[in-house]
N, C-alpha and C positions, 0 to 999 in steps of 0.2 A: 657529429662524431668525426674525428679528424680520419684522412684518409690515410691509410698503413703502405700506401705505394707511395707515398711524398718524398721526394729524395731530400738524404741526411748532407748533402753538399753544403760547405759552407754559404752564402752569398757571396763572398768575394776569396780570389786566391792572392797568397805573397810571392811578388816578384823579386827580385834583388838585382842588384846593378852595380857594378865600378866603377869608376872615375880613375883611372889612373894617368899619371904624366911622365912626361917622358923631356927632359930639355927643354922644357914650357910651351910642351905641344902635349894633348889629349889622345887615347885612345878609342877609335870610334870604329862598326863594325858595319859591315853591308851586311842582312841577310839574303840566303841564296837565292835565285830568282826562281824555284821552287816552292820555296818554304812559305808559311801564313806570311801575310805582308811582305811577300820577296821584293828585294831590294831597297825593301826601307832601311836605314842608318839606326843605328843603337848602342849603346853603350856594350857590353859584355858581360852576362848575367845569365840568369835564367829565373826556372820557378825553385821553389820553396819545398822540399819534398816534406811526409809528414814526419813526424820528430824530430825534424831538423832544425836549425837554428839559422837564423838567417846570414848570420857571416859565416858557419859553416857551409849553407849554399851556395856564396860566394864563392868562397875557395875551393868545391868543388866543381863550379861550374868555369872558373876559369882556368882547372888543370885540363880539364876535359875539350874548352873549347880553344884553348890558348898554348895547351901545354905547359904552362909554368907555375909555379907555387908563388903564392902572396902572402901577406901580411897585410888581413884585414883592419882597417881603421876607424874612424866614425861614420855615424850614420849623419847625411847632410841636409840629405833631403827626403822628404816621403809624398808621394802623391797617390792618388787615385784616378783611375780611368776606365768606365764603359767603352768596349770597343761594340759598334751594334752586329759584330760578326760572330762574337762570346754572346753562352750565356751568362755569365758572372762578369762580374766586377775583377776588377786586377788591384791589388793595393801595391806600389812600387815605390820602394826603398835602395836610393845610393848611398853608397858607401866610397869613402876613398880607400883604394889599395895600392900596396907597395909592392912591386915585384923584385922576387929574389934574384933572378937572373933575367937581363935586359931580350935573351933571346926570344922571341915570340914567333912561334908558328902560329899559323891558318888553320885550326883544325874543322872548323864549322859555320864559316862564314863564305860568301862571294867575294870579301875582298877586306881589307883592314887597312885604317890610315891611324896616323901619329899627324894630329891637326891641331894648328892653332886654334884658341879655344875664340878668337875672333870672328875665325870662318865658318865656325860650327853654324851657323844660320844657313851658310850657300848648299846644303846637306840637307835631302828628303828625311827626316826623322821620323821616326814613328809619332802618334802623336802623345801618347801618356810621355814623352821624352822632352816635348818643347818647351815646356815650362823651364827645365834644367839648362834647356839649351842654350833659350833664348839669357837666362840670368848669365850664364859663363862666355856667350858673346858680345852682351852690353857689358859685360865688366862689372855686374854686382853681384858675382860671386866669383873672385881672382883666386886662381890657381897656383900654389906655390910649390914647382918640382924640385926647387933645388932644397928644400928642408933634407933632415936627415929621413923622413915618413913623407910622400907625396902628403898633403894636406889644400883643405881649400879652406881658403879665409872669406866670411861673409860681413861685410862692413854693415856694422848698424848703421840706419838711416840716418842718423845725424853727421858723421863721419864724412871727413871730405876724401872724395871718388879718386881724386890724383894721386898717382904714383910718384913718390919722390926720384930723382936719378941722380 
């Protein structure tokens, strides 16, 4: 007989995340040296509230922690990660976003950088974040700010890695 106190939790929660650019440098965020994981680096996002849609998350989460309004764009990438300090799974989805006005406040962070997506390595990340990291500082996943929509371009593996100038 199954037991009636089993919690109805899902196994794992949706996180969401941006990627936005700025002058062909990234947006990347410290959390506060309070908070879970303080001081670890991360993209600007949050969780998934319920009925919500994940690029409506988005855009809530970074009026809320950014002050600015975006324009959600694709979804790039999706990973999964046990942290062993949860008890669920995190299922985590970036998204490229565009912002409307280049002004960005601080609202919920220790500190916020505009980084080339080179250096993004020299940067404590969280670790559900390294996989993204690491592909946007070896340059196979190139960031392209100056489109009319920040956008990231993922070169199929056959494709040759050099940038023309």
């Amino acid at each position: 007989m199954p037991n009636e106190m089993q919690s109805h939790e899902p196994p794992l929660f949706t996180v969401v995340a941006g990627i936005i650019g700025q002058g062909g440098r990234i947006l990347i965020c410290q959390r506060r040296k309070d908070d879970t994981f303080g001081l670890k680096w991360e993209f600007p996002g949050g969780k998934v509230l319920p009925d919500e849609t994940p690029t409506a998350a988005l855009a809530r989460e970074l009026e809320e922690e950014l002050g600015v309004t975006a324009q959600i764009g694709a979804e790039i990438c999706r990973t999964r990660h046990k942290y062993p300090e949860h008890a669920r799974e995190i299922e985590l989805l970036f998204f490229t976003a565009h912002l409307e006005s280049p002004n960005v406040q601080n609202l919920a962070f220790e500190q916020i950088v505009w980084e080339l997506p080179a250096r993004l390595s020299e940067y404590d990340f969280l670790a559900a974040d390294r996989e993204i990291v690491e592909r946007l500082a070896k340059g196979k996943m190139k960031f392209q700010s100056d489109a009319s929509y920040d956008q990231m371009q993922i070169p199929r593996p056959d494709q040759n890695h050099r940038d023309s100038e």
